[in-house]
N, CA and C atoms as a LAMMPS dump frame, in Angstrom:
ITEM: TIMESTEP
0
ITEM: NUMBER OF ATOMS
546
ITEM: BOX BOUNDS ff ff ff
-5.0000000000000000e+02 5.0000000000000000e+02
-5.0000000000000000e+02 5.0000000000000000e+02
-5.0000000000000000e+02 5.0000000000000000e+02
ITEM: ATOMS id mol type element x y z
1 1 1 N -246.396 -339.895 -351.285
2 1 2 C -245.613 -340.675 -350.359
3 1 3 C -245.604 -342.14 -350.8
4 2 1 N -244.414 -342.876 -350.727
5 2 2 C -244.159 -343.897 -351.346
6 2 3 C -244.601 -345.118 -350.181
7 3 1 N -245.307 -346.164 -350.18
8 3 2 C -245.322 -347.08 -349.109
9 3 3 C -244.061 -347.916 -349.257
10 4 1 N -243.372 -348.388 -347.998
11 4 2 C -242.602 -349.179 -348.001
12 4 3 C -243.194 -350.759 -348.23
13 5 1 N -242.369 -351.829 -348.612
14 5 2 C -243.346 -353.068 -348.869
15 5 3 C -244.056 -353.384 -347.581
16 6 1 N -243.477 -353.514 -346.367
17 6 2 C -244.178 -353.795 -345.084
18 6 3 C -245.737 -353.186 -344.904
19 7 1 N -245.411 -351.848 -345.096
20 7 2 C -247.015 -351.153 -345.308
21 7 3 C -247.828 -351.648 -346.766
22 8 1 N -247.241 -352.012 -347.911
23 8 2 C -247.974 -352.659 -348.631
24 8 3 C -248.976 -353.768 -348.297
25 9 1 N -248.289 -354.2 -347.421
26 9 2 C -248.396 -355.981 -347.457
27 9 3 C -249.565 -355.988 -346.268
28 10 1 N -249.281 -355.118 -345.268
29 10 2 C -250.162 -354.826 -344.051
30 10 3 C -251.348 -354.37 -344.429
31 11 1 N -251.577 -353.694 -345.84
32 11 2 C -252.84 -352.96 -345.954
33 11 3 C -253.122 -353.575 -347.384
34 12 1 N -252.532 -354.846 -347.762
35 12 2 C -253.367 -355.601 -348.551
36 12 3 C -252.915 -355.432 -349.916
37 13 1 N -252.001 -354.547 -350.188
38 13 2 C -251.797 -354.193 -351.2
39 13 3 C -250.853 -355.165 -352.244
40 14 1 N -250.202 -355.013 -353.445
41 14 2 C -248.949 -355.442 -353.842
42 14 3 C -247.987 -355.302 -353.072
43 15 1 N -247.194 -356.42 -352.62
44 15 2 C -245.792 -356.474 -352.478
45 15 3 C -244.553 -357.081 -352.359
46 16 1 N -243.841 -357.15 -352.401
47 16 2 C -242.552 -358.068 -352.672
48 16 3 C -241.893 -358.298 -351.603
49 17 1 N -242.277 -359.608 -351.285
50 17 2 C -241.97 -360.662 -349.947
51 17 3 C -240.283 -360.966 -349.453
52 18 1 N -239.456 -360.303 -350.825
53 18 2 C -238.046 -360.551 -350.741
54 18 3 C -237.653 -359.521 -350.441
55 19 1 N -238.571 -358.226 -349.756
56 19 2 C -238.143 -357.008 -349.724
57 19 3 C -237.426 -357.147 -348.038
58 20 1 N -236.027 -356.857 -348.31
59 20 2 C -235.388 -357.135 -346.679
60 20 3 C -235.863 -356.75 -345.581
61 21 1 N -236.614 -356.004 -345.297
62 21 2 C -237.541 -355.726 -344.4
63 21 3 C -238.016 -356.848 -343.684
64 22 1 N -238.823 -357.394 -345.131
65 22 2 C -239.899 -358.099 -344.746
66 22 3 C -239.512 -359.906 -344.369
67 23 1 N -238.217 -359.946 -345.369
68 23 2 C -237.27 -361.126 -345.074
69 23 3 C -236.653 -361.496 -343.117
70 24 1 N -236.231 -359.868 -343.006
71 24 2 C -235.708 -360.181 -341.451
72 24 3 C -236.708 -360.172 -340.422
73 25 1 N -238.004 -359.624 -340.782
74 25 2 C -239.036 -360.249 -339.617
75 25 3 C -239.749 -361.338 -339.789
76 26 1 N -239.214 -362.056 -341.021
77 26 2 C -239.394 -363.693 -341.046
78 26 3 C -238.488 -364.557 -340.508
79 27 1 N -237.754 -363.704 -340.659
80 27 2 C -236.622 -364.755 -339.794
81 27 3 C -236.617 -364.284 -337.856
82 28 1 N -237.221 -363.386 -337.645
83 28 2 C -237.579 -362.996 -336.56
84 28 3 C -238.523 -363.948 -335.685
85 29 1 N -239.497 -364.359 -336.35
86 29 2 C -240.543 -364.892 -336.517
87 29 3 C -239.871 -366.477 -336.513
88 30 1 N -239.728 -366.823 -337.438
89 30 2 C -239.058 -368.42 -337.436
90 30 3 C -238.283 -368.252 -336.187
91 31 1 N -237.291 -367.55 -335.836
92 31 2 C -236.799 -367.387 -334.373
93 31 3 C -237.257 -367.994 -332.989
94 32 1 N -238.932 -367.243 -333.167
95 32 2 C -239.557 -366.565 -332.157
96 32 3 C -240.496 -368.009 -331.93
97 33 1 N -240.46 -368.643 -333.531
98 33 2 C -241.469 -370.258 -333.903
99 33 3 C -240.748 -370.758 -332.801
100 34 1 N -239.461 -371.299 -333.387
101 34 2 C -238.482 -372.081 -332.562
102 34 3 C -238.627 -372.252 -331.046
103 35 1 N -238.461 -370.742 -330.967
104 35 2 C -238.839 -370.964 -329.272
105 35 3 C -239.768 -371.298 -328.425
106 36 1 N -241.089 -370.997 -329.353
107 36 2 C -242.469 -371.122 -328.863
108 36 3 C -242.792 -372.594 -328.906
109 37 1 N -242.605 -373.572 -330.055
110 37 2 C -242.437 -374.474 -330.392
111 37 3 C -242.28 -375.635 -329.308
112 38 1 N -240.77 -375.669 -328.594
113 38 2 C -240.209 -375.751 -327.172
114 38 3 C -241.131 -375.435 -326.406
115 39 1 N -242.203 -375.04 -326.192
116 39 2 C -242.853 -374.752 -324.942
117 39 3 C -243.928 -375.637 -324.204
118 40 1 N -243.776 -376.942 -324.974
119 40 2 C -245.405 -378.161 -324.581
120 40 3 C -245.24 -378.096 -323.066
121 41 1 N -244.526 -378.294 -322.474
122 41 2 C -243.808 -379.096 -321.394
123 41 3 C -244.152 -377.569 -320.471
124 42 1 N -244.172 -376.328 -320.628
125 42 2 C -244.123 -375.228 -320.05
126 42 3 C -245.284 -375.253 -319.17
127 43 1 N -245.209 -374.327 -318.199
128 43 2 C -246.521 -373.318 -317.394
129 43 3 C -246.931 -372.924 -318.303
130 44 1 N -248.179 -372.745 -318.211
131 44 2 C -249.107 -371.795 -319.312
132 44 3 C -248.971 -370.297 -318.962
133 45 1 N -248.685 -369.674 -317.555
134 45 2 C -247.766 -368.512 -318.177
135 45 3 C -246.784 -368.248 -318.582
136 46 1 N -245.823 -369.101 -318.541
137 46 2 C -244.903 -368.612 -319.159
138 46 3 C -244.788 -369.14 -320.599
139 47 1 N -245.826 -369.919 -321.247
140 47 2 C -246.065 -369.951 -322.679
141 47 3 C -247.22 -368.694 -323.06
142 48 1 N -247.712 -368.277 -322.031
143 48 2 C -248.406 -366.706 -322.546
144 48 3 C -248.054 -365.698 -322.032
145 49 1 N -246.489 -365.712 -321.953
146 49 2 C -245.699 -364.501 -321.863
147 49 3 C -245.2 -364.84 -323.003
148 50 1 N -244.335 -365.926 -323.796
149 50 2 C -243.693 -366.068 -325.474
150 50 3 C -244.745 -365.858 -326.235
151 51 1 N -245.881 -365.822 -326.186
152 51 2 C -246.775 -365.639 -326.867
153 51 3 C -246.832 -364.519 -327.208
154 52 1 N -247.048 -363.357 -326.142
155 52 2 C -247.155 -361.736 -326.069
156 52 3 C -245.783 -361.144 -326.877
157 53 1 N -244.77 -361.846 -326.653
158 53 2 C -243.655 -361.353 -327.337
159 53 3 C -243.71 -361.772 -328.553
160 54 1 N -244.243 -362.724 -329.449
161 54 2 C -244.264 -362.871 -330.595
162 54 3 C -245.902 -362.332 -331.478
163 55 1 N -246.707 -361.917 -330.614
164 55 2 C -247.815 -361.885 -331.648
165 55 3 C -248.293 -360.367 -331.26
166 56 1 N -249.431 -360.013 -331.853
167 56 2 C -249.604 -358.158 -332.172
168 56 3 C -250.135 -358.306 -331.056
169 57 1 N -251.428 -359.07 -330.562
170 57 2 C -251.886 -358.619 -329.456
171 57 3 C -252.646 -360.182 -328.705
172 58 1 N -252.601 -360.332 -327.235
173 58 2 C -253.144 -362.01 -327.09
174 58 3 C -253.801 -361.402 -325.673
175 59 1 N -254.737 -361.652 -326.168
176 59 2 C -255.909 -361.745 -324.312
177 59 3 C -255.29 -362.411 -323.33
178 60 1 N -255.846 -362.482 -322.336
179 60 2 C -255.414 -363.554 -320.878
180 60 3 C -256.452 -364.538 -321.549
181 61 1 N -255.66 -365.826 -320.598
182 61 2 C -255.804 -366.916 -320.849
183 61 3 C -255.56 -367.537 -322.421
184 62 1 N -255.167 -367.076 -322.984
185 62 2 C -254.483 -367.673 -324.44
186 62 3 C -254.166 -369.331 -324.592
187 63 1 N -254.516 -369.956 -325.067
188 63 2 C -253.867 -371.421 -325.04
189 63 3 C -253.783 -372.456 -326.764
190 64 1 N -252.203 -371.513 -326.877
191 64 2 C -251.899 -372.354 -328.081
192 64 3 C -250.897 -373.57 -328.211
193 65 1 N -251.411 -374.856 -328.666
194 65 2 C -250.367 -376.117 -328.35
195 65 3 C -249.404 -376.203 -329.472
196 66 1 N -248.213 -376.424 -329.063
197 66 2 C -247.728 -376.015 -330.289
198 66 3 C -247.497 -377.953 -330.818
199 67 1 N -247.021 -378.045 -332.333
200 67 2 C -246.438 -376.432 -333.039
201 67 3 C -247.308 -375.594 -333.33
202 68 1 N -246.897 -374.508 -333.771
203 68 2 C -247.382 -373.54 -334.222
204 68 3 C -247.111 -372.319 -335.248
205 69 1 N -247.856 -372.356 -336.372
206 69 2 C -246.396 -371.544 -337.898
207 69 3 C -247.427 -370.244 -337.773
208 70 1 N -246.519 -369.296 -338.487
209 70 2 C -246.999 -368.073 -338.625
210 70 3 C -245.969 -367.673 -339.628
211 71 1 N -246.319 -366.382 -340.281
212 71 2 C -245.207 -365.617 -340.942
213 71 3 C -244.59 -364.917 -340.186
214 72 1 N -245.306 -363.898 -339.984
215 72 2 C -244.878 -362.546 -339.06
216 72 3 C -245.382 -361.994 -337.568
217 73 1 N -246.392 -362.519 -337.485
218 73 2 C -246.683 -362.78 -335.947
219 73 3 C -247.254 -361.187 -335.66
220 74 1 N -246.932 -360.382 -335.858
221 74 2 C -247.046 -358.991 -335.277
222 74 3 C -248.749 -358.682 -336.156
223 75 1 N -249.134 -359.349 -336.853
224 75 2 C -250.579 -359.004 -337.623
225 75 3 C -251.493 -360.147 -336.957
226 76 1 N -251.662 -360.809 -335.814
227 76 2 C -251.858 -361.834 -335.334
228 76 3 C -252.653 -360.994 -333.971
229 77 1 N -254.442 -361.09 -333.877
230 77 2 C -254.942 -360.775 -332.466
231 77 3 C -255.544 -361.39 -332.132
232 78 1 N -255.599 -362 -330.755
233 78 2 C -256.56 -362.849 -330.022
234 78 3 C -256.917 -362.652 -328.775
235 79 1 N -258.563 -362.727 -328.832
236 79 2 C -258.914 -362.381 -327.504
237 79 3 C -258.741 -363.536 -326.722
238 80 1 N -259.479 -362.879 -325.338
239 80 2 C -259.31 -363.9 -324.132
240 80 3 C -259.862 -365.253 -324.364
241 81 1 N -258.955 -366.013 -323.946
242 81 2 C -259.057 -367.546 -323.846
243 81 3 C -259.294 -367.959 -325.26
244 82 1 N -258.76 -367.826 -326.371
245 82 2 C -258.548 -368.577 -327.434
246 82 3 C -258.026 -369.356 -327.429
247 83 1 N -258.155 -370.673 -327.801
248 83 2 C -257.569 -372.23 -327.732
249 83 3 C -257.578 -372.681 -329.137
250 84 1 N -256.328 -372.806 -329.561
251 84 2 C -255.325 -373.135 -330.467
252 84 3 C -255.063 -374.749 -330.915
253 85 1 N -255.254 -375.476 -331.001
254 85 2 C -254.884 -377.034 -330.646
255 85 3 C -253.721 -377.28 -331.688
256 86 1 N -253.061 -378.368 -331.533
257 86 2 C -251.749 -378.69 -332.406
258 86 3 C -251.724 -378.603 -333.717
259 87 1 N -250.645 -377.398 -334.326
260 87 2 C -250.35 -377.676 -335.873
261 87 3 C -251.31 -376.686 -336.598
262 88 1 N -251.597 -375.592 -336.245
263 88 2 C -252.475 -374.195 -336.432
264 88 3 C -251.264 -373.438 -337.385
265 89 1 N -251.252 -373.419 -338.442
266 89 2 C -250.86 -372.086 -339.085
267 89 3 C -251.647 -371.21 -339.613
268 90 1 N -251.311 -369.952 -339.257
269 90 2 C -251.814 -368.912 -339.729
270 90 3 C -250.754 -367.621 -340.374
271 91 1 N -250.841 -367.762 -341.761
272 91 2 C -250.482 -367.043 -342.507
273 91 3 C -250.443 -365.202 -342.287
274 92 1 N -250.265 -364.526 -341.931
275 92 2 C -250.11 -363.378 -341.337
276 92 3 C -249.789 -362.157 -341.767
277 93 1 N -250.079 -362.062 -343.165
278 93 2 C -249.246 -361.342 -343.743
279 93 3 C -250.171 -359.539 -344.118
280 94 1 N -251.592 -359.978 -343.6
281 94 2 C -251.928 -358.901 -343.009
282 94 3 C -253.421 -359.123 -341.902
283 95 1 N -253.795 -358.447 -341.055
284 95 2 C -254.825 -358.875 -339.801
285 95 3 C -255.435 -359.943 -339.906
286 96 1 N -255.343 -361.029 -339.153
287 96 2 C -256.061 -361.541 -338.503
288 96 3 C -256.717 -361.462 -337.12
289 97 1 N -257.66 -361.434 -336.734
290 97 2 C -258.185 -361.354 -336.163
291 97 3 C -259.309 -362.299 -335.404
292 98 1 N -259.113 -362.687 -334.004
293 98 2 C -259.894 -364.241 -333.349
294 98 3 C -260.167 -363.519 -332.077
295 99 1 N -262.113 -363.904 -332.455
296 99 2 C -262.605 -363.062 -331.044
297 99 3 C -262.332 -364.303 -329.516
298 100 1 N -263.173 -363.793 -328.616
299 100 2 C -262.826 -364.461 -327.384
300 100 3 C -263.125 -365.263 -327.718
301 101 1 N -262.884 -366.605 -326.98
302 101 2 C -263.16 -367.714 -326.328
303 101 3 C -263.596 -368.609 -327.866
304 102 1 N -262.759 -368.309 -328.969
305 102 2 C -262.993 -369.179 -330.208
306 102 3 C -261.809 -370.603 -330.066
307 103 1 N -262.633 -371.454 -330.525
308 103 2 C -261.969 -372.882 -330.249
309 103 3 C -261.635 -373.128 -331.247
310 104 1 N -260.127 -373.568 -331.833
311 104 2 C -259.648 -373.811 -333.222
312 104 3 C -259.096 -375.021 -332.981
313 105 1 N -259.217 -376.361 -333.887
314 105 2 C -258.756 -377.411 -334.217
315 105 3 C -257.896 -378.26 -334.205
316 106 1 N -257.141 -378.91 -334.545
317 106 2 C -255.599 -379.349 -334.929
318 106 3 C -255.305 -379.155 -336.123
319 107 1 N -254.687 -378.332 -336.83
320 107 2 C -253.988 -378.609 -338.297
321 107 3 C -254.951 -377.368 -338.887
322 108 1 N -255.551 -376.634 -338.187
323 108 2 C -256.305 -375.921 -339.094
324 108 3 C -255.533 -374.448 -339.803
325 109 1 N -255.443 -374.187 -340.838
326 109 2 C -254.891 -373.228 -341.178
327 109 3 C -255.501 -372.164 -341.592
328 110 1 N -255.525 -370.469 -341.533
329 110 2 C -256.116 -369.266 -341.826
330 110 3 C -254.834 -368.566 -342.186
331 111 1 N -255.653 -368.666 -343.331
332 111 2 C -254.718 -367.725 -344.592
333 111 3 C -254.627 -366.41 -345.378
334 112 1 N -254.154 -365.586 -344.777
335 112 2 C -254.867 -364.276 -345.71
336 112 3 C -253.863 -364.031 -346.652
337 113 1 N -252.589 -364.666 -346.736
338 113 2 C -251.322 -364.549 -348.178
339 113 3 C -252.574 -364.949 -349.419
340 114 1 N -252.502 -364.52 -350.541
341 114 2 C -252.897 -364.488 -351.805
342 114 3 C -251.978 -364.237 -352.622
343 115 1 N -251.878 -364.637 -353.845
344 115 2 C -251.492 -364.429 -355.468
345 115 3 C -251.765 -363.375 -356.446
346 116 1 N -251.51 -363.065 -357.265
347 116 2 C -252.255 -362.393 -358.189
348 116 3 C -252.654 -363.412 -359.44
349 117 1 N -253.97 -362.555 -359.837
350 117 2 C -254.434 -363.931 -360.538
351 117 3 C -253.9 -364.083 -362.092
352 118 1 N -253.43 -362.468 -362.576
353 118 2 C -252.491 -362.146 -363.709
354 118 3 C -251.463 -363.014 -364.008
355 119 1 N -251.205 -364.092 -364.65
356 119 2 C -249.562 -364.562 -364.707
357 119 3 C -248.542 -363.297 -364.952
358 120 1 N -248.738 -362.298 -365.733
359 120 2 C -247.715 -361.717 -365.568
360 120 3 C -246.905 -360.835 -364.364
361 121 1 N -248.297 -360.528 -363.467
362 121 2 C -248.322 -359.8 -362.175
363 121 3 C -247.564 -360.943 -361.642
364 122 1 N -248.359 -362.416 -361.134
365 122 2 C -247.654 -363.209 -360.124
366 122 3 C -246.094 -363.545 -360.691
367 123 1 N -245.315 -363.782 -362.132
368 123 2 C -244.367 -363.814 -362.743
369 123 3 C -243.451 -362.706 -361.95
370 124 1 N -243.8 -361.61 -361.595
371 124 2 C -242.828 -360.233 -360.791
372 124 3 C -242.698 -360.593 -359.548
373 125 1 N -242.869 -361.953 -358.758
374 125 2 C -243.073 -362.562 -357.531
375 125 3 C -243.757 -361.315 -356.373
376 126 1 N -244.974 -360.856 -357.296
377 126 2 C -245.487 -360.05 -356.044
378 126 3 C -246.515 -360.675 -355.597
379 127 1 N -246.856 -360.335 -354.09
380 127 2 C -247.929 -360.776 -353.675
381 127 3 C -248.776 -360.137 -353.037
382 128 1 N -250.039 -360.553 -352.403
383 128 2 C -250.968 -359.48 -351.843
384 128 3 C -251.763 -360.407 -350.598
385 129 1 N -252.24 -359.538 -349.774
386 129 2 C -253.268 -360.2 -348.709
387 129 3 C -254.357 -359.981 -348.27
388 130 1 N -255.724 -360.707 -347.268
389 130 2 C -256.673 -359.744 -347.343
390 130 3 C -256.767 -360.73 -346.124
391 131 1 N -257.311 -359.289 -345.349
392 131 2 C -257.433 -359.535 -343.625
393 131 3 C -258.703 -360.762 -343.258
394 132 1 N -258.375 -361.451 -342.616
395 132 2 C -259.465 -362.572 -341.927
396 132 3 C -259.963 -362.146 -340.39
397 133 1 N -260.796 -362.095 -340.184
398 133 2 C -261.693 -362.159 -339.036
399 133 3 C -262.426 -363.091 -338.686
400 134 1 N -262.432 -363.559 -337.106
401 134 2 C -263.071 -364.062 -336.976
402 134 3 C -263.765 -364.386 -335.447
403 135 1 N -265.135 -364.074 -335.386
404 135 2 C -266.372 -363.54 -334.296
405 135 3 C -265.405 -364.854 -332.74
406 136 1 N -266.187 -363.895 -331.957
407 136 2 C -266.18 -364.556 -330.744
408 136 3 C -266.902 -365.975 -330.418
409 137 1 N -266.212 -366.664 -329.487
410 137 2 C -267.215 -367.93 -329.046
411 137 3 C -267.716 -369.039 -330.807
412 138 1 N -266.78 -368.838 -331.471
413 138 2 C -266.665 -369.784 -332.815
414 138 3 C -265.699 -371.247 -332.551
415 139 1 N -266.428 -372.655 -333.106
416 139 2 C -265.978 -373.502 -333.162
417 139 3 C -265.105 -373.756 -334.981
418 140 1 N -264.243 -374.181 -334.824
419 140 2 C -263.568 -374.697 -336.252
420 140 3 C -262.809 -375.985 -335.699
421 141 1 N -263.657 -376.811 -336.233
422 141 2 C -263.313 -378.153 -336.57
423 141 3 C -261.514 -378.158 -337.361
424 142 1 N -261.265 -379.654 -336.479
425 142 2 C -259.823 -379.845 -336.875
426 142 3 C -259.429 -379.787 -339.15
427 143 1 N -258.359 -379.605 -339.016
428 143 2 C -258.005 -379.278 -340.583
429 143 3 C -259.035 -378.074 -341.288
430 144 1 N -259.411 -377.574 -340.97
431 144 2 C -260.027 -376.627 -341.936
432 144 3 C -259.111 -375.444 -342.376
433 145 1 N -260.043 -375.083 -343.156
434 145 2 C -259 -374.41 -344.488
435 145 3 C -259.456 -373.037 -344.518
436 146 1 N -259.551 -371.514 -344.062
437 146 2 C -260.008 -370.649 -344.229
438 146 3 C -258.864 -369.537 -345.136
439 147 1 N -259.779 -369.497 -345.977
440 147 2 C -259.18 -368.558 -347.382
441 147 3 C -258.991 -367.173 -347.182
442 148 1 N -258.158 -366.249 -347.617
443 148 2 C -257.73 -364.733 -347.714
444 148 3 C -259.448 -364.484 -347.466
445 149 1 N -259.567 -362.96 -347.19
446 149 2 C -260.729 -361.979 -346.651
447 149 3 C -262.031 -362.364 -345.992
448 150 1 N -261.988 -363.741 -345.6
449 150 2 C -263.704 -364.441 -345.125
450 150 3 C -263.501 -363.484 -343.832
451 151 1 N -264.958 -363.775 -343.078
452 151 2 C -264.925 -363.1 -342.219
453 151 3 C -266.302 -364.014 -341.594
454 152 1 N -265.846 -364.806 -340.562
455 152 2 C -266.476 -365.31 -339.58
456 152 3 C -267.005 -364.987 -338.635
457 153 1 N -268.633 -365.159 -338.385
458 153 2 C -269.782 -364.629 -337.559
459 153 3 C -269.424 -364.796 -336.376
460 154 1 N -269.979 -364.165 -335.015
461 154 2 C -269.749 -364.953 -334.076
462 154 3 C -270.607 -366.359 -333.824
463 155 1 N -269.94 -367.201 -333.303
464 155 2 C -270.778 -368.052 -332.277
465 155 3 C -270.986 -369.322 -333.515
466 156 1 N -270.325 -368.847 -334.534
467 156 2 C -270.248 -369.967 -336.12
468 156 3 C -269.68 -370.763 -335.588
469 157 1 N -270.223 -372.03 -336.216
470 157 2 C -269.025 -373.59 -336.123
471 157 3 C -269.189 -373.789 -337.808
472 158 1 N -267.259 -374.239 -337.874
473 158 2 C -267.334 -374.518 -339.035
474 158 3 C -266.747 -376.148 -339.052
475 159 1 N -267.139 -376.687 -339.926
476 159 2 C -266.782 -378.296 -339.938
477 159 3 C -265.66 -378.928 -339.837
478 160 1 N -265.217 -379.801 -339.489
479 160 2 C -263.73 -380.446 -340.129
480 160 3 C -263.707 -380.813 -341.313
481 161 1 N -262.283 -380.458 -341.707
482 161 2 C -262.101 -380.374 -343.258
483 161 3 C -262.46 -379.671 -343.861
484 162 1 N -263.049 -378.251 -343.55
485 162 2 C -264.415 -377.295 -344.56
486 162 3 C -263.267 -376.664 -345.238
487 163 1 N -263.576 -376.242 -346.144
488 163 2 C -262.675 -375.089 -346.963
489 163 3 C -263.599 -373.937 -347.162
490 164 1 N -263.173 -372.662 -346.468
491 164 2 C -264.157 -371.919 -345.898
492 164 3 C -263.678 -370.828 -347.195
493 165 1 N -264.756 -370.331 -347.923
494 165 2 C -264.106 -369.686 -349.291
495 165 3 C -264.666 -368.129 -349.075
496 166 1 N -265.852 -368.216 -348.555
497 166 2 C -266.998 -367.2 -348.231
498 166 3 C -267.137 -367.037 -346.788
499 167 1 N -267.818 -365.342 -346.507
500 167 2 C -267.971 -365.361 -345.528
501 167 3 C -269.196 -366.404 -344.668
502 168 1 N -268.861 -366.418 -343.321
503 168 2 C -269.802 -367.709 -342.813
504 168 3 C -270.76 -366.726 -341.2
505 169 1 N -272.14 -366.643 -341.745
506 169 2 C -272.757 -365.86 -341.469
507 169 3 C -273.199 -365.913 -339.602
508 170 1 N -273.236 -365.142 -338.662
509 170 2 C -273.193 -365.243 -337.043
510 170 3 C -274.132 -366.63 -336.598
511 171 1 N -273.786 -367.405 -336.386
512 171 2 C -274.245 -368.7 -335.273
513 171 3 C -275.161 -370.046 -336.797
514 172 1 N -274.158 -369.22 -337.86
515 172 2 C -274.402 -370.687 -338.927
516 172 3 C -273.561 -371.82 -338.923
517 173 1 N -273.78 -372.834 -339.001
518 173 2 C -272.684 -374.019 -339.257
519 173 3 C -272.76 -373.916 -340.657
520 174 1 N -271.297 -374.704 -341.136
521 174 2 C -270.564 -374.452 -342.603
522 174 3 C -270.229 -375.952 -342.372
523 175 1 N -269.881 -376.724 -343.58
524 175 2 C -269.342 -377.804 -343.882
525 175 3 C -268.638 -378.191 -345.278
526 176 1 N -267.884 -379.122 -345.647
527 176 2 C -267.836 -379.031 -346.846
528 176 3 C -267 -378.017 -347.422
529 177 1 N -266.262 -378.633 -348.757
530 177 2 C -265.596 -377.861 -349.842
531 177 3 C -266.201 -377.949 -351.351
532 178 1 N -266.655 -376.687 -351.5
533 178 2 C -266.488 -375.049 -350.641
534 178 3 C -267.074 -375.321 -349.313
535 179 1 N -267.555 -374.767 -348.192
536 179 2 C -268.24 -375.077 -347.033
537 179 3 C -269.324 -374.498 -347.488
538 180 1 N -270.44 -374.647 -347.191
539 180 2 C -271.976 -374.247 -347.118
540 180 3 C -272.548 -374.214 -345.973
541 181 1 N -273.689 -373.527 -345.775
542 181 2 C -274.405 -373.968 -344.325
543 181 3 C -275.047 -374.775 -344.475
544 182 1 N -275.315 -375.339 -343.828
545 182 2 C -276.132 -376.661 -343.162
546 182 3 C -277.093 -376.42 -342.489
């Protein structure tokens, strides 16, 4: 059985980002930005009802300020009361994952899009991803940088500015690029 690129891309594999599929739920998505975007000024339910319609799965009490970028939105879970602060992208291109009550930054971005490290592989404009997690009741300092497959402990704070390369182990602080514990 042949995977389509969408299932490639969801399970980490090779795949080609220009595959129309995967093009019209970016533009779905940029759509769905737009609107969410518009929402400072809103009730907070009815910015966590646009929320539910654009992302895979969002707890009660959700609170993301926008803006706010994503690719695809539908690989995107957050438990209850996750707080988002201004200018959060998260790359989406396969699971992420944010336990309860984790406090995220301004500007901080989580990335699970990757490259191939082959020039001739990345030359075929394919690409690949690897799922991010990350534990309940976690602080991340504004701008930080979390890389394809880490996987964050619960109850971790990671620094401002950290560039989180490795996983960051349950109730350690990280700092620093690369980040380290402290």
């Amino acid at each position: 059985m042949t995977l389509s690129n969408k299932q490639q891309m969801i399970a980490g594999d090779l795949y080609d980002a220009g595959d129309p599929e995967l093009v019209a739920d970016c533009a779905t998505a940029g759509r769905w930005m737009e609107r969410y975007n518009a929402t400072l000024a809103m009730d907070p339910a009815e910015r966590l009802a646009i929320l539910r319609d654009g992302l895979g799965s969002v707890g009660d009490g959700v609170n993301i300020r926008p803006p706010f970028h994503i690719d695809y939105g539908y690989n995107i879970t957050l438990g209850d009361g996750v707080f988002l602060n201004f200018g959060c992208v998260i790359l989406d291109v396969c699971a992420v994952t944010i336990g309860a009550k984790t406090q995220i930054g301004p500007g901080v971005q989580i990335l699970t899009a990757d490259h191939p490290r082959d020039p001739a592989v990345r030359a075929q404009m394919l690409e690949f991803g690897r799922p991010i997690t990350i534990g309940a009741n976690v602080w991340i300092g504004g701008g930080a940088l979390l890389l394809p497959g880490i996987t964050v402990g619960e109850d971790a704070i990671i620094g401002a500015g950290s560039v989180v390369t490795r996983d960051v182990p349950a109730g350690a602080t990280v700092a620093g690029n690369p980040a380290r514990v402290r």
